[in-house]
DSSP file (Angstrom, degrees, kcal/mol; ACC not computed):
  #  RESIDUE AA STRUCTURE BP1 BP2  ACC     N-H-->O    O-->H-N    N-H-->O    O-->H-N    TCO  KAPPA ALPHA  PHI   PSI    X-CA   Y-CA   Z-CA
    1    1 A X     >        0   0    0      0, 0.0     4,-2.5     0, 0.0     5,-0.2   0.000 360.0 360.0 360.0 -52.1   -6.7  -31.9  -23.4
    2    2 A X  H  >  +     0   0    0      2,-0.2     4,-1.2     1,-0.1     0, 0.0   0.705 360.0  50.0 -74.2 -13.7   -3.4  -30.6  -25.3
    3    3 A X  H  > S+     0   0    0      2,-0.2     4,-2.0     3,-0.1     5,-0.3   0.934 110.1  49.0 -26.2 -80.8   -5.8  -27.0  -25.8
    4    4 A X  H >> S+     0   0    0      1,-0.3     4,-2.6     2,-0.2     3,-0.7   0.847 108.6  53.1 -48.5 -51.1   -6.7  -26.9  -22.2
    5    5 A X  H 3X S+     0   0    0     -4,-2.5     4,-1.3     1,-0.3     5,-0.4   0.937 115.0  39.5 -61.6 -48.8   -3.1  -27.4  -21.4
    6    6 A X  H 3< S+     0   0    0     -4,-1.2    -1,-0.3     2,-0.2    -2,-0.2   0.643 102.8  63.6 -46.3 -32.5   -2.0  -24.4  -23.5
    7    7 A X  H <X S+     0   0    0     -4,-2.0     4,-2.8    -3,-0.7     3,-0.5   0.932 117.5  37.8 -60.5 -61.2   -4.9  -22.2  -22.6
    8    8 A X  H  X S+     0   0    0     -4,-2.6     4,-1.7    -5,-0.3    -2,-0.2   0.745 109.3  54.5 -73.8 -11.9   -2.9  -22.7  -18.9
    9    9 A X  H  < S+     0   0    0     -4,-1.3    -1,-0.2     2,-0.2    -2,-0.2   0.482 108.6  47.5 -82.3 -26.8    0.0  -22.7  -19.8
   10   10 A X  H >> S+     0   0    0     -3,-0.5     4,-1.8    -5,-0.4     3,-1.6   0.926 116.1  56.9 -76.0 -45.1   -0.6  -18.9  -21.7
   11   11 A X  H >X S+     0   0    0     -4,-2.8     4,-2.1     1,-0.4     3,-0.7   0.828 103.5  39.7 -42.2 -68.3   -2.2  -18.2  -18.5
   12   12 A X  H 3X S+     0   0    0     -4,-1.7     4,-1.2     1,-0.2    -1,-0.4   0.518 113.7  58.5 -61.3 -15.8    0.1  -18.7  -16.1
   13   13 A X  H X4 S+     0   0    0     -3,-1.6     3,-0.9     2,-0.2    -1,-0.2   0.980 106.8  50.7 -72.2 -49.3    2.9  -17.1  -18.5
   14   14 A X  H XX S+     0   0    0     -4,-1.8     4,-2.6    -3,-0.7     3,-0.9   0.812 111.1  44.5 -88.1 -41.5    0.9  -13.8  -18.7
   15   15 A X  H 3X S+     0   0    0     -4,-2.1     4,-0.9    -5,-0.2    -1,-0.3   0.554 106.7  60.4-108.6  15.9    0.4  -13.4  -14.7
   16   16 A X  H << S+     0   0    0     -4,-1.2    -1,-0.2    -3,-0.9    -2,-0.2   0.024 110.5  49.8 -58.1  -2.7    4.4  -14.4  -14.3
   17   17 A X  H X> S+     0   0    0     -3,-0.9     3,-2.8     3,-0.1     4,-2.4   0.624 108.8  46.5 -90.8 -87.7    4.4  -11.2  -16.5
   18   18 A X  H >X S+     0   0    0     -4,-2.6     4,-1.4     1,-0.2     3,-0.9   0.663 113.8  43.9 -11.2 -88.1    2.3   -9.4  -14.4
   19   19 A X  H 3X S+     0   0    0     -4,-0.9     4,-1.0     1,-0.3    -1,-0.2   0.583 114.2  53.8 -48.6 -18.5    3.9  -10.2  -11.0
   20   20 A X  H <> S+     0   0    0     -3,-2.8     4,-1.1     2,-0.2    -1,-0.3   0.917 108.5  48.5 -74.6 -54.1    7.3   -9.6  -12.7
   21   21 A X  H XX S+     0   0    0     -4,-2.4     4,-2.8    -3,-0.9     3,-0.7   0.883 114.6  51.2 -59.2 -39.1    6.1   -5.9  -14.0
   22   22 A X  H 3X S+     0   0    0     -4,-1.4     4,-1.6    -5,-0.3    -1,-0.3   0.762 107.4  43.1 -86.1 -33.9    4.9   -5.3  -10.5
   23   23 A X  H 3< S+     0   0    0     -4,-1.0    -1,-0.2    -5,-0.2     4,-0.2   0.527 109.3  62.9 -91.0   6.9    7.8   -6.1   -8.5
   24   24 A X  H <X S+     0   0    0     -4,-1.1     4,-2.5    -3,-0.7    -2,-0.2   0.712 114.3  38.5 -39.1 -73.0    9.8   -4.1  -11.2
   25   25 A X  H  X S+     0   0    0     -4,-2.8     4,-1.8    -5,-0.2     3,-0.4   0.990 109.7  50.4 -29.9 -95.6    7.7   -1.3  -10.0
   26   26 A X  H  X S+     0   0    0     -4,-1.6     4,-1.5     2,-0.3    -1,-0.1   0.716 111.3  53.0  -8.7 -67.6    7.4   -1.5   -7.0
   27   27 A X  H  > S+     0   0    0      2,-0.3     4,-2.3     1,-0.2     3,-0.4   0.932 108.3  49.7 -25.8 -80.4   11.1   -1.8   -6.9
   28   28 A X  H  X S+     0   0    0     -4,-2.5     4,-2.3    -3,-0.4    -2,-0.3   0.718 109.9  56.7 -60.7 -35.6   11.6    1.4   -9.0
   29   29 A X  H  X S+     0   0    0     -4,-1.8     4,-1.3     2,-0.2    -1,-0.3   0.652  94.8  59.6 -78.1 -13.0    9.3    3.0   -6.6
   30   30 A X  H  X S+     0   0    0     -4,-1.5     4,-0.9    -3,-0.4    -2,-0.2   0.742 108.4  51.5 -73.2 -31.1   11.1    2.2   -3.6
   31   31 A X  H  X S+     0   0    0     -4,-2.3     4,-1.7     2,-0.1    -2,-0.2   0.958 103.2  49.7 -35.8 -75.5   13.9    4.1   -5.1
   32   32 A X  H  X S+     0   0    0     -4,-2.3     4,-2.7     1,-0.2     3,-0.3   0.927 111.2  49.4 -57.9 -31.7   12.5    7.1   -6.0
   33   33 A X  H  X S+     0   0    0     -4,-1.3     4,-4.4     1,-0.2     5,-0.3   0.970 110.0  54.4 -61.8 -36.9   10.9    7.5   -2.4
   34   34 A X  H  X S+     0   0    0     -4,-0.9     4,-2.6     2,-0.2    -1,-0.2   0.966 116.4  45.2 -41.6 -52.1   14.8    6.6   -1.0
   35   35 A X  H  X S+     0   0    0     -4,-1.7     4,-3.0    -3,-0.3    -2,-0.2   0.983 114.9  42.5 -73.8 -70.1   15.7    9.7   -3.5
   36   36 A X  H  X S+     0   0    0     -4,-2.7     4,-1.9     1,-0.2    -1,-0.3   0.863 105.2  56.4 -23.2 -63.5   13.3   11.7   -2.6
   37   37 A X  H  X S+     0   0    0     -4,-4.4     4,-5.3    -5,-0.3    -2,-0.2   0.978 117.8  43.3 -44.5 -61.9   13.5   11.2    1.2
   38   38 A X  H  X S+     0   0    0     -4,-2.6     4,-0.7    -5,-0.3     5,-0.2   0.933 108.8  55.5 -28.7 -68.3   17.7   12.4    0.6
   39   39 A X  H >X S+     0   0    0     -4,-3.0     3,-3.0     1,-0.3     4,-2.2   0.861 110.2  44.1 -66.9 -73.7   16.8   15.1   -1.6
   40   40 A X  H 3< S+     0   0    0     -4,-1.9     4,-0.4     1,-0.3     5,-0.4   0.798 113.5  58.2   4.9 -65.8   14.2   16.7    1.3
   41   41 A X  H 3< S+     0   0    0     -4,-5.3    -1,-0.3    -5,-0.3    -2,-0.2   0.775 107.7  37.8 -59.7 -24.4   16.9   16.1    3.6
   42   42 A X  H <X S+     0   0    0     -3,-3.0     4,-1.9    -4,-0.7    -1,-0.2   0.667 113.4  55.3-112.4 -21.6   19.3   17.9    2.2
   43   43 A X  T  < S+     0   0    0     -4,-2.2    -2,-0.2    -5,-0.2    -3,-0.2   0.437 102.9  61.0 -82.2  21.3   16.9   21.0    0.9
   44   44 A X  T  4 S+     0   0    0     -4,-0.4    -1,-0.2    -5,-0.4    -2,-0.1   0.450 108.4  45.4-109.9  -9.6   15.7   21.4    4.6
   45   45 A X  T  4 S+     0   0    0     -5,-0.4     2,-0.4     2,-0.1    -2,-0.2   0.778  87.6  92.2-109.9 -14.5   19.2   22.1    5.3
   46   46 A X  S  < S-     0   0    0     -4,-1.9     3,-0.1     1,-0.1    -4,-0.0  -0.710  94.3 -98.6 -78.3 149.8   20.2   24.5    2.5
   47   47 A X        -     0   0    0     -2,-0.4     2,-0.3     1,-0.1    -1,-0.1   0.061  56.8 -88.8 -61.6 148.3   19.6   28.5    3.9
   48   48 A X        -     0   0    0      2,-0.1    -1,-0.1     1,-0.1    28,-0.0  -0.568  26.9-148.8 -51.3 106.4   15.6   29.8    2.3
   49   49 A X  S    S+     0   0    0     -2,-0.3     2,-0.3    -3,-0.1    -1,-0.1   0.758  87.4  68.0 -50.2 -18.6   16.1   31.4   -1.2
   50   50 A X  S    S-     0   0    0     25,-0.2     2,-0.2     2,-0.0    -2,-0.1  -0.679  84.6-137.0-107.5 168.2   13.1   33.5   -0.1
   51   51 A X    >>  -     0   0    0     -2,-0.3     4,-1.3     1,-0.0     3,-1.2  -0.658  34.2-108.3-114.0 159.6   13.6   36.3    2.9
   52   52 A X  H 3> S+     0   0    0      1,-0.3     4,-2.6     2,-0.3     5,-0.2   0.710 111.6  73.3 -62.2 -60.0   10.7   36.2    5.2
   53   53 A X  H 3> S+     0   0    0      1,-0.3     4,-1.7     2,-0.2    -1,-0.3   0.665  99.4  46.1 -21.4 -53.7    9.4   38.9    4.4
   54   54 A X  H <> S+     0   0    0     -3,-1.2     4,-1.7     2,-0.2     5,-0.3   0.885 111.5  47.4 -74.5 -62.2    8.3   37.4    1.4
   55   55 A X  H  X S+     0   0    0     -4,-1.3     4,-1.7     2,-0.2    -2,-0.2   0.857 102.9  64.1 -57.9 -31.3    6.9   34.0    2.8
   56   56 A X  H >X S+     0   0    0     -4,-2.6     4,-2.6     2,-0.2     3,-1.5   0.965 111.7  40.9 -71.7 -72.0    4.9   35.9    5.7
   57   57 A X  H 3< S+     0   0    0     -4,-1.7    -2,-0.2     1,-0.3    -1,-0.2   0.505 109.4  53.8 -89.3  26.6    2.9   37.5    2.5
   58   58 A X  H 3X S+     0   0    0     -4,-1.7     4,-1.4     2,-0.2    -1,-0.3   0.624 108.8  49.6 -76.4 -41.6    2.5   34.6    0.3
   59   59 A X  H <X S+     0   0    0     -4,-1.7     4,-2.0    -3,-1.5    -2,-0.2   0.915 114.1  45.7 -62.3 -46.0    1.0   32.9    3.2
   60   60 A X  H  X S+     0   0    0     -4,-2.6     4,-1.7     2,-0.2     5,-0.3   0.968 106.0  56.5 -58.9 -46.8   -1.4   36.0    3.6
   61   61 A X  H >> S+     0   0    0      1,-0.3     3,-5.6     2,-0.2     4,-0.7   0.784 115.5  45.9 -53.7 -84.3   -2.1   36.1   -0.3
   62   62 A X  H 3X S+     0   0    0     -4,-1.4     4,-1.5     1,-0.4    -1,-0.3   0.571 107.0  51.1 -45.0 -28.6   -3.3   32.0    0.6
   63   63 A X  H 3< S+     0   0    0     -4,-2.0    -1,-0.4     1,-0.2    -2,-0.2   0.571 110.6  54.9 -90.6  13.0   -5.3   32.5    3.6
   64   64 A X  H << S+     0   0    0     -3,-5.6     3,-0.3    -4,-1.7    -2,-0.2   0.883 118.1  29.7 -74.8 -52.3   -7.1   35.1    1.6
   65   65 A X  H  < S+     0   0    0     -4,-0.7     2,-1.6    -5,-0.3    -2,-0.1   0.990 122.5  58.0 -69.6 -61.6   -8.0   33.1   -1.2
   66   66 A X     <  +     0   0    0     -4,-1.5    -1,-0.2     1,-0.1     2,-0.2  -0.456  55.2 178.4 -69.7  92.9   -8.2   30.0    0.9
   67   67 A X        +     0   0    0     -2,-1.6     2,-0.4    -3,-0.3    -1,-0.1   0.231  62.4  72.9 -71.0   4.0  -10.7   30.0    3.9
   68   68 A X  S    S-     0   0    0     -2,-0.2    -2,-0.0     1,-0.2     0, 0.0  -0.959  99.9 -74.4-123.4 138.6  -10.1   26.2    5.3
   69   69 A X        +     0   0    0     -2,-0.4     2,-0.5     1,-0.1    -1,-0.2   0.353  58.3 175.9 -27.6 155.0   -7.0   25.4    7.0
   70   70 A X        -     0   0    0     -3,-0.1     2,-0.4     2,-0.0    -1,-0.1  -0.799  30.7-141.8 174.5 168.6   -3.9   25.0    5.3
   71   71 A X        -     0   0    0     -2,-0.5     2,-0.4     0, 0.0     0, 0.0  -0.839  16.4-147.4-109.8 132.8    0.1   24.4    5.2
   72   72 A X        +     0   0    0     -2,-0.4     3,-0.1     1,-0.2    -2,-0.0  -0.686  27.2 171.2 -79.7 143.8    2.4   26.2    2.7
   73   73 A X        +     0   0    0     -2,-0.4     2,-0.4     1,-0.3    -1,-0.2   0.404  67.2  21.0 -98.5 -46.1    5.4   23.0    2.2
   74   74 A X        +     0   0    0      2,-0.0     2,-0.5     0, 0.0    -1,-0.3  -0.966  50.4 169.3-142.2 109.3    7.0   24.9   -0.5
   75   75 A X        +     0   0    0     -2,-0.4     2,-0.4    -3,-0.1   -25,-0.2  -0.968  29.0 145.0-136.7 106.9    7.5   28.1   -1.9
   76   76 A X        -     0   0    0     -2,-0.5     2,-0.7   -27,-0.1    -2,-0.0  -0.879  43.7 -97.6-139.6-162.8   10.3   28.4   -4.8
   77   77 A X        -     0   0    0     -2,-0.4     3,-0.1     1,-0.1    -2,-0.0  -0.705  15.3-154.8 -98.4 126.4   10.9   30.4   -8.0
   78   78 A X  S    S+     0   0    0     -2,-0.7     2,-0.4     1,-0.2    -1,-0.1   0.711  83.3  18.9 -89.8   4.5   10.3   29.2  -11.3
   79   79 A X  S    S-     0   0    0      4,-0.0    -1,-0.2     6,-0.0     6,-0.0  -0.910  84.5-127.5-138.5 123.9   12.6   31.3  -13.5
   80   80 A X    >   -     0   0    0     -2,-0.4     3,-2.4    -3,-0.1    -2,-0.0  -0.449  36.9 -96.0 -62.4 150.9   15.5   33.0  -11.6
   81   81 A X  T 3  S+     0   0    0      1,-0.2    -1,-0.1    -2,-0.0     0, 0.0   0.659 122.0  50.0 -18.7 -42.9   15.8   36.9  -12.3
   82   82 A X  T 3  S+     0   0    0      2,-0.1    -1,-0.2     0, 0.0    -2,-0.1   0.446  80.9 122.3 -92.4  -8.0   18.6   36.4  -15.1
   83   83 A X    <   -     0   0    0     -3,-2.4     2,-0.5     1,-0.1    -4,-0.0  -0.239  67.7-121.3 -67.8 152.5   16.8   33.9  -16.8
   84   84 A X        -     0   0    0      1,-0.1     2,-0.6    -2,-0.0    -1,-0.1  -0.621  30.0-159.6 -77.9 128.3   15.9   34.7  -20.7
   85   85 A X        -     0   0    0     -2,-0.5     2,-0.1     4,-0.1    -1,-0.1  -0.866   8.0-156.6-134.4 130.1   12.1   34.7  -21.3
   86   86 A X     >  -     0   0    0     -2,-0.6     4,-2.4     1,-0.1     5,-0.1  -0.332  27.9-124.2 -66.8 137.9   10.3   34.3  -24.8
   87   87 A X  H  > S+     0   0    0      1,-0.2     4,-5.2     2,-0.2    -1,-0.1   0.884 111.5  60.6 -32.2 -59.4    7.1   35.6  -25.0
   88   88 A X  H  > S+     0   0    0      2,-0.2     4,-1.6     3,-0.2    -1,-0.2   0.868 106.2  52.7 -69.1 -26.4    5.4   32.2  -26.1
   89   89 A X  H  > S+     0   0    0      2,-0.2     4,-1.8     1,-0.1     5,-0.5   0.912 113.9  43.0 -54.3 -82.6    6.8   30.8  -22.4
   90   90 A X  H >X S+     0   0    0     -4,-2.4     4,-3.8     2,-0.2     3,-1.2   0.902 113.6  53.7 -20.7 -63.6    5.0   33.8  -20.6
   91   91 A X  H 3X S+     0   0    0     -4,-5.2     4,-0.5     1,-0.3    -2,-0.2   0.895 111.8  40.1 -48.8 -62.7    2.0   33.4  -22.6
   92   92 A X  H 3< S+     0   0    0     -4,-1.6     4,-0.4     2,-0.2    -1,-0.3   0.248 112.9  56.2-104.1   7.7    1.6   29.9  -21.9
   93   93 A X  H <X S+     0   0    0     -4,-1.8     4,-5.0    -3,-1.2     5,-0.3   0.718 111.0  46.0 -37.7 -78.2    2.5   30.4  -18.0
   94   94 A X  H  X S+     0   0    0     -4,-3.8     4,-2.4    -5,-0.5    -2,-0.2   0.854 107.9  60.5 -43.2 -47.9   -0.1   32.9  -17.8
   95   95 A X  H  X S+     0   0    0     -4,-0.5     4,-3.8     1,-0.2    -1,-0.2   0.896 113.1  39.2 -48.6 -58.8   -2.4   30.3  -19.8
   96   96 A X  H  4 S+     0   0    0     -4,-0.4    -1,-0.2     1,-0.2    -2,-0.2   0.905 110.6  45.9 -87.8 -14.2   -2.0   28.1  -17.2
   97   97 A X  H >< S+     0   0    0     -4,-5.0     3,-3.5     2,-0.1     4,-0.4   0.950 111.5  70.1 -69.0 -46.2   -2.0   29.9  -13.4
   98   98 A X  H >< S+     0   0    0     -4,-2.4     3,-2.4     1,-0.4    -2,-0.1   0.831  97.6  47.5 -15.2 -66.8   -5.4   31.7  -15.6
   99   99 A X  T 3< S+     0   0    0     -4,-3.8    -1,-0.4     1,-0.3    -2,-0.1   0.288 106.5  60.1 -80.2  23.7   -7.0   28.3  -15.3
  100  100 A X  T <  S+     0   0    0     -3,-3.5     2,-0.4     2,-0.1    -1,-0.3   0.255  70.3 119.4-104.6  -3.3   -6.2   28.0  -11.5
  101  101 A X    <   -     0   0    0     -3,-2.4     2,-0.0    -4,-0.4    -3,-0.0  -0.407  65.4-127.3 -85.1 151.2   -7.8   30.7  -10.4
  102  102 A X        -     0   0    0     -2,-0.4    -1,-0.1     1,-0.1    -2,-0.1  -0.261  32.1 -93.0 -80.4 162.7  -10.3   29.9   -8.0
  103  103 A X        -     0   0    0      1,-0.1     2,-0.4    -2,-0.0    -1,-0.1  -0.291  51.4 -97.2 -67.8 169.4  -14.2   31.1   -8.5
  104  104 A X        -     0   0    0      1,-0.1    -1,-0.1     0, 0.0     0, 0.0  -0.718  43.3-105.8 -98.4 142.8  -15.1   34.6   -6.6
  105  105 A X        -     0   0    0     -2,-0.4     2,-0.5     1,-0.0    -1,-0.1   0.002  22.5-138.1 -36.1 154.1  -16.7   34.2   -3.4
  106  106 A X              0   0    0      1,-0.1    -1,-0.0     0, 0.0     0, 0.0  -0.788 360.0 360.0-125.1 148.0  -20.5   35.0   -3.1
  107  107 A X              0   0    0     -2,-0.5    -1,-0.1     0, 0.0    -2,-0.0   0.444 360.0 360.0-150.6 360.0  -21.3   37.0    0.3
């Protein structure tokens, strides 16, 4: 009897853990989406780093590779002009757009 009680008594400890961790979560993810939502809001109202110019053939560059509908959301830069870049950064940039490239079409 005093073993059965303990056995429930772990039990119930462990999934008053659980339910804790999860509305912890939960919690903490109802934040970031608050943060998020802001941060959106407030980059839909600062002016386009990029000139038009630019976005009209980035969009082209995508419906070339890509042939099924699709929506640009976001286009920014990842190193501004002035930034310093080290070789081993490039290199492993390059490394990784490489393995993004899609296979060539058959026609």
């Amino acid at each position: 009897m005093t073993l059965a009680l303990a056995g429930m008594l772990i039990v119930f400890s462990v999934l008053a853990l659980i339910a804790t961790a999860t509305a912890l979560v939960r919690r903490l993810d109802e934040g970031w989406q608050r943060h998020e939502l802001a941060t959106a809001g407030r980059a839909a109202l600062e002016p386009s780093p990029i000139d038009e110019t630019t976005l009209v053939l980035i969009a082209a560059a995508v419906a070339t590779v890509i042939t099924e509908r699709h929506q640009i959301r976001r286009v920014r830069r990842l190193l501004s002009p002035e930034a310093p870049r080290s070789p081993w950064s490039a290199q492993g940039r390059q490394v990784l757009m490489g393995s993004h490239v899609p296979p060539p079409r058959s026609r």
